[in-house]
C-alpha positions as CSV (number, residue, x, y, z in Angstrom):
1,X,103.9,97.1,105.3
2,X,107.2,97.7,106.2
3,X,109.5,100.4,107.9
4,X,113.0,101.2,107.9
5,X,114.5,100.8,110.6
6,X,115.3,104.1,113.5
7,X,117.3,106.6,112.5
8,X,120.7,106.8,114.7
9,X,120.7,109.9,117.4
10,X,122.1,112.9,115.7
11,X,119.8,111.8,112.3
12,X,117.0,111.8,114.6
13,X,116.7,115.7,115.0
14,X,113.8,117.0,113.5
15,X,113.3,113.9,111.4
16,X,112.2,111.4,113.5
17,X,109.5,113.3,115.3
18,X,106.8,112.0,117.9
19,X,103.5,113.4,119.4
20,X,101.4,111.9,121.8
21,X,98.1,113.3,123.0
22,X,96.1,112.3,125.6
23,X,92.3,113.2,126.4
24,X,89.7,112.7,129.5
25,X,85.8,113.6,129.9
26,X,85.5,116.5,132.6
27,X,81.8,117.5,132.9
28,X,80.5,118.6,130.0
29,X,83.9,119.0,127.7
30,X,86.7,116.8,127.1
31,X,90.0,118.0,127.9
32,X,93.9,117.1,127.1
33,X,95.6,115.5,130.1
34,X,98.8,114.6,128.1
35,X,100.5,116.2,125.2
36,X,104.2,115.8,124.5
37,X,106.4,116.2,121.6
38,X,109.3,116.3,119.6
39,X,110.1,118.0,116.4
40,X,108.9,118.9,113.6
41,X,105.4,118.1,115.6
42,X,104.5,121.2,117.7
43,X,101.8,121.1,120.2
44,X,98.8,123.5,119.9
45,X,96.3,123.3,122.9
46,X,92.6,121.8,122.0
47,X,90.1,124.7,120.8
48,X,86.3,125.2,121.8
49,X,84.6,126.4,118.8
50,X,81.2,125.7,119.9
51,X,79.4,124.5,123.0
52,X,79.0,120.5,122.4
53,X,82.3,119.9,124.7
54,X,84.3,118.5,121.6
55,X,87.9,119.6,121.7
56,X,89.3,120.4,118.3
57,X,92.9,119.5,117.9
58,X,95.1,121.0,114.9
59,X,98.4,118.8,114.1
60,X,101.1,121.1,113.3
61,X,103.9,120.6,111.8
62,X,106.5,123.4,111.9
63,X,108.5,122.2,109.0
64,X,106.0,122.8,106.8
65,X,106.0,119.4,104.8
66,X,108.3,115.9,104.9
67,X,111.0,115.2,103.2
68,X,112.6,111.7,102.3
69,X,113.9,109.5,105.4
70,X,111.4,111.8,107.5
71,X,109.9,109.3,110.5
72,X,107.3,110.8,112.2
73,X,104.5,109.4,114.3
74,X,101.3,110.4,116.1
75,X,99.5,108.9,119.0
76,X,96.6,110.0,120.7
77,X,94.1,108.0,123.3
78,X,90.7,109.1,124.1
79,X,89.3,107.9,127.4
80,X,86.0,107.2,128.3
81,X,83.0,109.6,126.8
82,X,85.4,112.0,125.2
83,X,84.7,113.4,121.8
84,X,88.1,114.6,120.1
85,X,87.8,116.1,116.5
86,X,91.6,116.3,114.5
87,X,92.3,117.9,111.5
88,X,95.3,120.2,110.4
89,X,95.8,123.5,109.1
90,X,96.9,123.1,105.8
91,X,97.7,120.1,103.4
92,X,100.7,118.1,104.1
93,X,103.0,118.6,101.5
94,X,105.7,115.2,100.9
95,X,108.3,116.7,98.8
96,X,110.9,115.2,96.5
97,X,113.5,112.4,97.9
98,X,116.1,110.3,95.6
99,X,116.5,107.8,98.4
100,X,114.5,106.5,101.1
101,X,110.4,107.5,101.8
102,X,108.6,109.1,104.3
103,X,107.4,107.4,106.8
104,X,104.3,108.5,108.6
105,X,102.3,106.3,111.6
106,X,99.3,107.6,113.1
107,X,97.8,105.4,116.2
108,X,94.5,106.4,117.6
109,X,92.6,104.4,120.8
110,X,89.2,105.6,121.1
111,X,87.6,104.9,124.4
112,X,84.7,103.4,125.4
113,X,81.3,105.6,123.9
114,X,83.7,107.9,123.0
115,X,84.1,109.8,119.4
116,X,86.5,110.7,116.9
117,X,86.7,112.5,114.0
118,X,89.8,112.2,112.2
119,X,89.5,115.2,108.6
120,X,92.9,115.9,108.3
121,X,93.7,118.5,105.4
122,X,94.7,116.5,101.5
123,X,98.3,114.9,101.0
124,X,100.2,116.4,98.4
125,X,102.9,113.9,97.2
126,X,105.4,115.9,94.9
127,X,107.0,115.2,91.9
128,X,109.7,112.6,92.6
129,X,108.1,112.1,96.3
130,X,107.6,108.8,98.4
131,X,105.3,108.2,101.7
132,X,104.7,105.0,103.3
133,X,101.6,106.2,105.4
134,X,99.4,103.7,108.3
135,X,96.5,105.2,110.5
136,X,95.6,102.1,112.6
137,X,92.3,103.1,114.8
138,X,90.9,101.1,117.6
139,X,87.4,101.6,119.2
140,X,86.4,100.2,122.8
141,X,82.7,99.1,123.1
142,X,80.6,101.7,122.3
143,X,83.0,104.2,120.6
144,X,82.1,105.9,116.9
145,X,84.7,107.2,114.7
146,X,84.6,108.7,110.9
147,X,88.1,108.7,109.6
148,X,88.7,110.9,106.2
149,X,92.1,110.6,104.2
150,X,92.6,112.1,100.7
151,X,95.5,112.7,98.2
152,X,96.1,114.8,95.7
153,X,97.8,113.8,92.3
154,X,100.4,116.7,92.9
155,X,100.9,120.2,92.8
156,X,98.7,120.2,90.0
157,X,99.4,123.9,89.4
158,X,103.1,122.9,88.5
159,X,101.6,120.1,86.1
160,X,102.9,117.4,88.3
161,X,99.8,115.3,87.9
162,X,100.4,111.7,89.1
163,X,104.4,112.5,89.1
164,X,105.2,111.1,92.2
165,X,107.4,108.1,92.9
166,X,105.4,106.3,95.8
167,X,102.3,106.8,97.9
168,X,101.7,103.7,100.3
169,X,98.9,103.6,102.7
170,X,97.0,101.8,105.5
171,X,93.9,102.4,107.1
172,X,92.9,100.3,109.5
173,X,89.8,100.4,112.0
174,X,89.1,97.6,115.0
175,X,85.9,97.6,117.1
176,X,86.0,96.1,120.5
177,X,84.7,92.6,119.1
178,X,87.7,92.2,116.6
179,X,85.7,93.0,113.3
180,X,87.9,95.3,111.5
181,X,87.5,97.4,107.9
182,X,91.2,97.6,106.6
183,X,91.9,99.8,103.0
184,X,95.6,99.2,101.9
185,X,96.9,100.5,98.3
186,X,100.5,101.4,96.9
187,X,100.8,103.8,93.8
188,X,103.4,104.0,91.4
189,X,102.4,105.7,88.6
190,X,105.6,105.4,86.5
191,X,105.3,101.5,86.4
192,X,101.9,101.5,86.1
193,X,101.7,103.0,83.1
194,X,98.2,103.0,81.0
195,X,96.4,100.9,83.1
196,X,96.6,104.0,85.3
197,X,94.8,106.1,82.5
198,X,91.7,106.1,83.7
199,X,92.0,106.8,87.7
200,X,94.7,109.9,86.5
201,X,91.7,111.7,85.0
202,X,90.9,112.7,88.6
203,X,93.6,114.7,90.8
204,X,91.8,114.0,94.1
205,X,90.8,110.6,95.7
206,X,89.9,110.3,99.2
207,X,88.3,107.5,101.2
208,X,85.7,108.0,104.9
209,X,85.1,105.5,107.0
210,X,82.3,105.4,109.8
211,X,82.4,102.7,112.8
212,X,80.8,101.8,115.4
213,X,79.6,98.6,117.0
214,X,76.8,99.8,119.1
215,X,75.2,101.6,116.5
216,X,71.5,100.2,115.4
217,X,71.1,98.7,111.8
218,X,68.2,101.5,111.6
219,X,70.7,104.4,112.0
220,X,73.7,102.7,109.0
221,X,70.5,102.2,106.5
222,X,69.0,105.8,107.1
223,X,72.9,107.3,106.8
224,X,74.0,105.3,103.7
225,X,70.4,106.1,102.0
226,X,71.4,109.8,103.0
227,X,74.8,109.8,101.8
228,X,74.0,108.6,98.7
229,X,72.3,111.0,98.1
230,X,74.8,113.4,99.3
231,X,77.3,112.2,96.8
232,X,75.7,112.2,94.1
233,X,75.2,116.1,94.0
234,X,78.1,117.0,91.9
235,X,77.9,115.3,88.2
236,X,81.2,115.9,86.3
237,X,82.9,117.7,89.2
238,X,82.9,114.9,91.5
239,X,81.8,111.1,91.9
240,X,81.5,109.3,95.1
241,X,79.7,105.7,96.1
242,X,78.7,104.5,100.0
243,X,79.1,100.7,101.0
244,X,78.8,98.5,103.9
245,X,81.9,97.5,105.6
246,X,82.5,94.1,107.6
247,X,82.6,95.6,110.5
248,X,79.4,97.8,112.1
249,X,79.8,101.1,109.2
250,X,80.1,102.4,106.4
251,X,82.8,103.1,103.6
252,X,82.6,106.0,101.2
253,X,84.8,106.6,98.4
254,X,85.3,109.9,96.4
255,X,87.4,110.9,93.4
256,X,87.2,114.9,92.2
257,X,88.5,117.0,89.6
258,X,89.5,120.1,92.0
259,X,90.7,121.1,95.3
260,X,87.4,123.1,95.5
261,X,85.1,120.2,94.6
262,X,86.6,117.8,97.4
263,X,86.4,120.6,99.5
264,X,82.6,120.4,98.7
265,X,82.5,116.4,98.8
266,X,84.3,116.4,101.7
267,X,81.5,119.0,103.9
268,X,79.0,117.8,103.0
269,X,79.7,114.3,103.6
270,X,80.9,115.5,107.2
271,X,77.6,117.5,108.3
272,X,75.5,114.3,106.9
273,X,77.1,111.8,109.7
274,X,77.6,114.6,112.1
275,X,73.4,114.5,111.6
276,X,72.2,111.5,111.5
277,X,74.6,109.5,113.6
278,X,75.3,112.0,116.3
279,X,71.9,114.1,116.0
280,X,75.2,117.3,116.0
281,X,74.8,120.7,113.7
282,X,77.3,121.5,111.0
283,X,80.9,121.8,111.6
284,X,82.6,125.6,110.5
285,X,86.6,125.2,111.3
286,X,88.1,128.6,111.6
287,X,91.5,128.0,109.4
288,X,94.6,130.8,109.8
């Protein structure tokens, strides 16, 4: 996957924007030790919403969505026992460009036993719009990680189903023995004309992936038995199938008909790994 190269100093302002988190284990809770950035990234300090010690991050962006030639990047390492949950407020919007994409890296070390949950909020690529998108995760020894992404077909409202120009994405997750799980697509809808007929009759596809290379072969058979059953809850509304992956986890896609339904898709997949591989209650984020 390629990137353009960076953009020259005055260009830079608010396009070319960088955040970098850092996060340590202190007693019970896991706390941020670092946090810098530049804009449009703003930096929020973790919340506690319960009493598990997890620190919920929300990634804002103050521009409130990219635009074409945008370059923005995100980096956060956990250290050692930390649990860090990220998600964001609201979708990311990509709007319209006649030129050069959006450009998007996300870089995540998760430390050793430590977890991550990545459920960022849908990508809404519109009409016109391109994003070049990589989320590159790597786990130490003992680290878990489920890592959600999902895209919408467009502000489906406006009728700008499939309408976009570009949507380019990597995922790619590495344990500590080298094993990875990588996804890697590119969408054009305009030139692929009707062999795209039957993936456009869904406006939302998103993908999950759950890693971890201590976890016992028990614990991936009971969760994959359970999350097929999870997904297949919603006939007509939403379809979703669970896999193994080459490395130690499990893959799960998902395409759905409406916001509401991947909303649906999306929870309930969520509380069934927070259960079974980290014996932890249902999540409730507080969004304002």
């Amino acid at each position: 996957m390629q990137f353009a190269p960076p953009l020259d100093p005055l260009a830079r302002v608010g396009r070319q924007g960088c955040l970098k988190l850092a996060f340590e284990r202190q007693g019970r809770r896991t706390v941020q030790t670092y946090a810098s950035a530049t804009s449009p990234w703003h930096v929020f300090p973790p919340s506690e919403l319960d009493d598990s010690g997890c620190a919920y991050v929300w990634l804002v962006n103050t521009s409130g969505g990219l635009v074409g030639g945008d370059q923005v990047s995100m980096e956060a390492t956990l250290a050692a026992d930390c649990h860090v949950l990220v998600t964001t407020p609201s979708a990311t919007r990509v709007y319209r460009t006649l030129d050069a994409p959006v450009e998007q890296k996300i870089r995540l070390s998760v430390g050793p036993n430590a977890r991550l949950e990545w459920v960022p909020e849908v990508t809404i690529p519109f009409a016109g719009s391109k994003l070049r998108q990589t989320i590159h995760v790597q786990l130490a020894g003992g680290a878990t990680a489920l890592v959600w992404d999902a895209m919408a077909s467009g502000r489906v409202a406006r009728d700008e189903r499939w309408a976009f120009a570009m949507f380019e994405n990597e995922i790619r997750i590495t344990t500590a023995s080298g094993a990875s799980v990588v996804e890697r697509f590119r969408v054009e809808p305009e030139r692929a004309g009707h062999r795209w007929s039957v993936v456009s009759e869904w406006d939302y596809v998103a993908s999950a992936f759950v890693i971890g290379d201590q976890v016992s072969s028990e614990v991936w058979s009971t969760l994959e038995e359970a999350l097929a059953m999870t997904l297949d809850q919603w006939p007509g509304l939403a379809l979703g199938g669970v896999s193994s992956t080459a490395a130690p986890g499990l893959a799960i896609k998902i395409v759905a008909r409406a916001a509401p339904s991947l909303a649906v898709a999306l929870e309930a997949v969520w509380n069934c790994v927070r259960r079974h591989l980290w014996q932890l209650p249902p999540i409730a984020l507080r969004r304002y």
